[in-house]
C-alpha positions, 0 to 999 in steps of 0.5 A: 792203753785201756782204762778201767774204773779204780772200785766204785770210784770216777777214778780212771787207771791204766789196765798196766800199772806201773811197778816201782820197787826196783828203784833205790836197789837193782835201779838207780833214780835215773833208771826210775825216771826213765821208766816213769818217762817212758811209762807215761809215753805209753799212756800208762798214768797208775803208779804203784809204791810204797813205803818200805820199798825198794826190795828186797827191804832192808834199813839202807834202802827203806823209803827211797822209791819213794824218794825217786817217784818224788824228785820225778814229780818235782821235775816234770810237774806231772803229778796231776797227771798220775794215780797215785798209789803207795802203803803203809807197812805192816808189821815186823820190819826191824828198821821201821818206826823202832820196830814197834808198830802195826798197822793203827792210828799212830802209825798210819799218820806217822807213815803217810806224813812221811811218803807224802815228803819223800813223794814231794806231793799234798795227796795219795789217791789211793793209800793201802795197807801193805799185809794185814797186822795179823799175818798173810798168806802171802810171801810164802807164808802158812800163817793161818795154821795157827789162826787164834780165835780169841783175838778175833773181837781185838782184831774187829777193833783195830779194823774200825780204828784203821778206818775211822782214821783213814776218814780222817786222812781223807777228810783233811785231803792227804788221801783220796781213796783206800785200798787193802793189800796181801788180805784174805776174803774174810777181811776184805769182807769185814771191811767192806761191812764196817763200811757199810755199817759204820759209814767210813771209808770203801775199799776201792781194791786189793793188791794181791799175788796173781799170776798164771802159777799162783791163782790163788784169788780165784774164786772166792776175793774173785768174786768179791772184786767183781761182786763188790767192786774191789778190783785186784791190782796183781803184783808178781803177775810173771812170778817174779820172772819165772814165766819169762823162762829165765831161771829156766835149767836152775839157771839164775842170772847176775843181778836178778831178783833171785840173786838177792833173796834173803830167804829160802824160795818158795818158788823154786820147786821141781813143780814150779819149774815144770809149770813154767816148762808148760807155759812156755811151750804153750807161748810157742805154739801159739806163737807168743812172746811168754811175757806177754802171754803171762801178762796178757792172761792176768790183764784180761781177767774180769776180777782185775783192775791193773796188773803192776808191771815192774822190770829193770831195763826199758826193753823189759819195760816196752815188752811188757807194756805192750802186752796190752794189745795181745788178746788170747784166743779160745785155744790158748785159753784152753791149753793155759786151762790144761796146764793149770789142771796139771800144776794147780798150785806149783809153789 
């Protein structure tokens, strides 16, 4: 396994990061301590959650990865062990807090007290805010086509609020570093100003979407992760399975993250298919397993930190993980690079 400085911090993570949210809905707590076993083993030691997982989010599951992740600390006594990452929610989910919330003061307190009982832990090392209180690009959404300026000085305020109290989270020993999530390179950079201005919390990184078919960090948060010292931590880095080739022909297999889509899929597109056709052909040439070519990509890209891993077997789990020792040549380099050029933005 390799590991890589988590920002501008001593902290040392695992290239691979572990993924959780399956746990509580298509995985049930002993699958998640299998795979934490397992992970482990492989001398993966960052853990990625959060508190509105598992998902698809809904009121009967909110909360219970959480709850897995801790019954495995009270267990094998290894929570020193891991790097330890979970979220606050952003807002518009229903079942959270009455459905009255954002991302403030209140809330963050209400939010951490509430993953540190479930993880069964006294500290985060390192605490997110899962999408920005304004929107996010993220998730298939075009949020910023009605971006209003007006509010821009109320939206500057509630930066410093979320950062003066995420100071004090850390002054009393619940958090150890910060991290954004689904934001864009004009927050991430207001946030690193305050910092610097203000003398409060660094974020240390930014849990964004990356994969072979949504590269949309590039180039712009690229060069702020490695300008800045803000490194991605790539969620969907096999676009939700696409580059597996399993929902390759239209074809979506019982119980797979397809199956449960509560909403249309903005990944399911004649474009996204014929990207995913490319890439496959590309691993076969070269004679690599399509996951681990997909994996292997967004691991070894200079801009990322950890790319978060996530399956529901412990066969997926173990081909996954040990992408970690493929290294991609100059010419599957340059047949990836042809196949973006013909699919630059699939969904």
């Amino acid at each position: 396994m390799e590991y890589r400085h988590l920002g501008n911090t001593d902290i040392e993570v695992s290239a691979i990061c572990l993924g959780t949210m399956t746990w509580g809905k298509q995985n049930n707590e002993k699958d998640g301590h299998e795979q934490m076993d397992l992970a482990t083993e492989q001398g993966i030691n960052f853990f990625d959650t959060a508190e509105m997982y598992a998902v698809p989010p809904g009121p009967d599951t909110y909360g219970k990865t959480e709850e897995i992740i801790g019954t495995w600390f009270q267990k094998t006594k290894k929570r020193s062990s891991i790097v330890l990452a979970s979220k606050v929610a952003g807002p518009g989910l229903s079942w959270i807090r009455g459905g009255r919330y954002k991302i403030d003061k209140k809330n963050i307190h209400e939010a951490l007290e509430g993953s540190l009982r479930r993880l069964q832990t006294d500290y985060i090392d390192l605490y997110q805010l899962h999408w920005p209180n304004r929107g996010s690009y993220h998730f298939g959404q075009f949020w910023y086509y009605s971006v209003d300026p007006s509010n821009t000085d109320e939206v500057k305020e509630n930066f410093e609020e979320v950062l003066s109290t995420l100071q004090d989270c850390i002054k009393a020993g619940k958090i150890r570093q910060i991290g954004l999530s689904n934001e864009t390179a004009w927050g991430t950079m207001h946030y690193l100003k305050l910092s610097e201005d203000k003398g409060l919390p660094r974020v240390v990184s930014i849990q964004n979407e990356y994969s072979l078919m949504y590269r949309l960090h590039e180039p712009d948060l690229a060069e702020i992760s490695i300008r800045e010292k803000v490194g991605l931590l790539a969620w969907s880095p096999l676009a939700t399975g696409m580059l597996s080739g399993k929902y390759a022909n239209q074809n979506i297999p019982e119980g797979s993250r397809w199956t449960m889509l509560r909403k249309s899929n903005q990944r399911n597109t004649p474009q996204a298919h014929g990207a995913v056709d490319a890439y496959l052909s590309v691993a076969k040439k070269h004679g690599l397993n399509p996951v681990q070519m997909a994996l292997a990509f967004v691991t070894s890209r200079p801009f990322v930190t950890s790319t978060i891993i996530g399956a529901t077997s412990l066969d997926q789990l173990k081909t996954n993980i040990n992408s970690i020792s493929i290294n991609l040549g100059k010419e599957v380099l340059k047949d990836i690079h042809k196949v973006r050029q013909d699919f630059p933005i699939p969904f």
